[in-house]
C-alpha positions as CSV (number, residue, x, y, z in Angstrom):
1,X,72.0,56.4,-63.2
2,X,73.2,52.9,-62.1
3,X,72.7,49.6,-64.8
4,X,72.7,46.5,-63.9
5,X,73.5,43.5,-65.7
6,X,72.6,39.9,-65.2
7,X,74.1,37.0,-66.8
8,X,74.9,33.2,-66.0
9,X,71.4,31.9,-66.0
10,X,70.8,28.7,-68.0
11,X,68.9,25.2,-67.6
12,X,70.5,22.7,-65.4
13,X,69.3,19.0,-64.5
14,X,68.7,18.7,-60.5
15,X,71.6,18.9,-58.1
16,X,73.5,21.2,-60.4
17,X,75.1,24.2,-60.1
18,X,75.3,27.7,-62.0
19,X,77.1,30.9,-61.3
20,X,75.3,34.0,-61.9
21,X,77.2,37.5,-61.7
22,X,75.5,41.1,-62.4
23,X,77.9,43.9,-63.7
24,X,77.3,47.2,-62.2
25,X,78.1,50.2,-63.6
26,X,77.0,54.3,-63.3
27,X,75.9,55.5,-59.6
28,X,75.9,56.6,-57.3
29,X,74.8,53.0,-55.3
30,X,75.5,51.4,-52.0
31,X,78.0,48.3,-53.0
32,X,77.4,47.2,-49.5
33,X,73.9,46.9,-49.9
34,X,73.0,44.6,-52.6
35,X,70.7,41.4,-53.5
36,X,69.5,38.5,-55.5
37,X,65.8,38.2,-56.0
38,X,63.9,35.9,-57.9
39,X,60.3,36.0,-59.0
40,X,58.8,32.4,-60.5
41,X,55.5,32.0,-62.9
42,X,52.1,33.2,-60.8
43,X,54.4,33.5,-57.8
44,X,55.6,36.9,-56.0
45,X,59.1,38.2,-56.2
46,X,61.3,37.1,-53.9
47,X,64.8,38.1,-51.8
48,X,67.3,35.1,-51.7
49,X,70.4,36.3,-50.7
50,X,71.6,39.8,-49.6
51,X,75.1,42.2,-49.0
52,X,73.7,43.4,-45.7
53,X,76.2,46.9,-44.3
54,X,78.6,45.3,-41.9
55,X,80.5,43.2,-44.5
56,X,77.8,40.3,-43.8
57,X,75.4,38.5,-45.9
58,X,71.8,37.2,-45.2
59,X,70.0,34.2,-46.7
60,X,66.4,33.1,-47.5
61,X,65.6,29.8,-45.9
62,X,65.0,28.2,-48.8
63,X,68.5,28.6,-50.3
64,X,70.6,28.6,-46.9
65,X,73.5,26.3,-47.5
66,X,73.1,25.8,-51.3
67,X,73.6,29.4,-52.5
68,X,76.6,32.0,-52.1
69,X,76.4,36.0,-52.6
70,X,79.5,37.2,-53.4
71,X,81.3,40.5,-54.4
72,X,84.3,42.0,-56.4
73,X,84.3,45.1,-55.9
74,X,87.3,45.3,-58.0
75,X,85.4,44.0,-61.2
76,X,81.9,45.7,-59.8
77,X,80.1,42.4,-59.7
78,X,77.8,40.9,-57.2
79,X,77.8,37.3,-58.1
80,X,75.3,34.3,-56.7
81,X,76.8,30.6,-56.8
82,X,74.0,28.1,-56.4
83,X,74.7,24.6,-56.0
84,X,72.7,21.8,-55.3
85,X,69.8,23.2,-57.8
86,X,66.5,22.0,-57.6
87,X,63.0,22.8,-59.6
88,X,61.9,25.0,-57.2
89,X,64.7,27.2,-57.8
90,X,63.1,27.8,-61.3
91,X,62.7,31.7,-62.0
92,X,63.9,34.5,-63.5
93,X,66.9,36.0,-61.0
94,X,67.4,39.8,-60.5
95,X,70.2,41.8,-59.0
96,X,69.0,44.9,-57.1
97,X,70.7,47.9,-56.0
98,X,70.2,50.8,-53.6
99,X,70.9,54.3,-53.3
100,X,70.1,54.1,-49.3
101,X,71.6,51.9,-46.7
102,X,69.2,52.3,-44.4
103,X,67.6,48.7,-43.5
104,X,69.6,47.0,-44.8
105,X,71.1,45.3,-41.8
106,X,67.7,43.3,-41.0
107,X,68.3,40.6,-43.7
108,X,66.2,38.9,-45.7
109,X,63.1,38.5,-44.9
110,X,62.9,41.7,-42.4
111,X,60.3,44.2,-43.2
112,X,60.5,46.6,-44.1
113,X,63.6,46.0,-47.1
114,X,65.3,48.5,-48.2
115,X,64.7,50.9,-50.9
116,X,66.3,48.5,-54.1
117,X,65.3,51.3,-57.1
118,X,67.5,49.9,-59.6
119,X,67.1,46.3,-60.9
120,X,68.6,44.7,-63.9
121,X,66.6,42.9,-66.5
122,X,66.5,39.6,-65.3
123,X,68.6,36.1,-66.0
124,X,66.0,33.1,-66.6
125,X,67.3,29.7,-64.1
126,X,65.8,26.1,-65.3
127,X,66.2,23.2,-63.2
128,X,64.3,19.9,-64.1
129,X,64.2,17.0,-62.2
């Protein structure tokens, strides 16, 4: 069984920054598979940023530029810097892992996206204007 474990969210005026990391532990899970979604009020979850299989990493539009997926693998952490928040960027953020590569390489916002079976329990983001 794989848990994961979201923290760093918080409220932040516009133009700010947070860091949020998610601690993975258990498995088996593909570490070079791995991503950020977000899912706002009435609104549908969303991908922003991925760990795509060839060491890369893929981006939603609306976050290109402003917002950094990271990993250490030595600490087990997948880790999303955003800068430059805005009040859009309001939502609750969820890491997401997978047990199958396959699709992965397509990016976000490729269908269809991989199979992500394990999510943690979410870390709320507040930006006000």
């Amino acid at each position: 069984q794989v848990q994961l474990v979201e923290s760093g969210g918080g409220s932040v005026q516009s133009g700010g920054s947070l860091r949020l990391s998610c601690a993975a532990s258990g498995g088996p899970y593909r570490r070079d598979c791995m991503a950020w979604f977000r899912q706002a009020p009435g609104k549908e979850r969303e991908e922003v940023a991925r760990i795509i299989t060839d060491g890369g990493t893929s981006y939603a539009d609306s976050v290109k530029g402003r917002f950094t997926i990271s990993q250490d693998n030595a600490k087990s952490t997948l880790d999303l810097q955003m800068n430059n928040l805005a009040p859009e960027d309001t939502a609750m953020y969820y890491c997401a892992a997978t047990v199958i590569a396959a699709r992965c390489g397509g990016g976000v916002g490729v269908t269809p996206k991989p199979d992500f079976r394990y999510w943690g329990q979410g870390t709320q983001v507040t930006v006000s204007s």
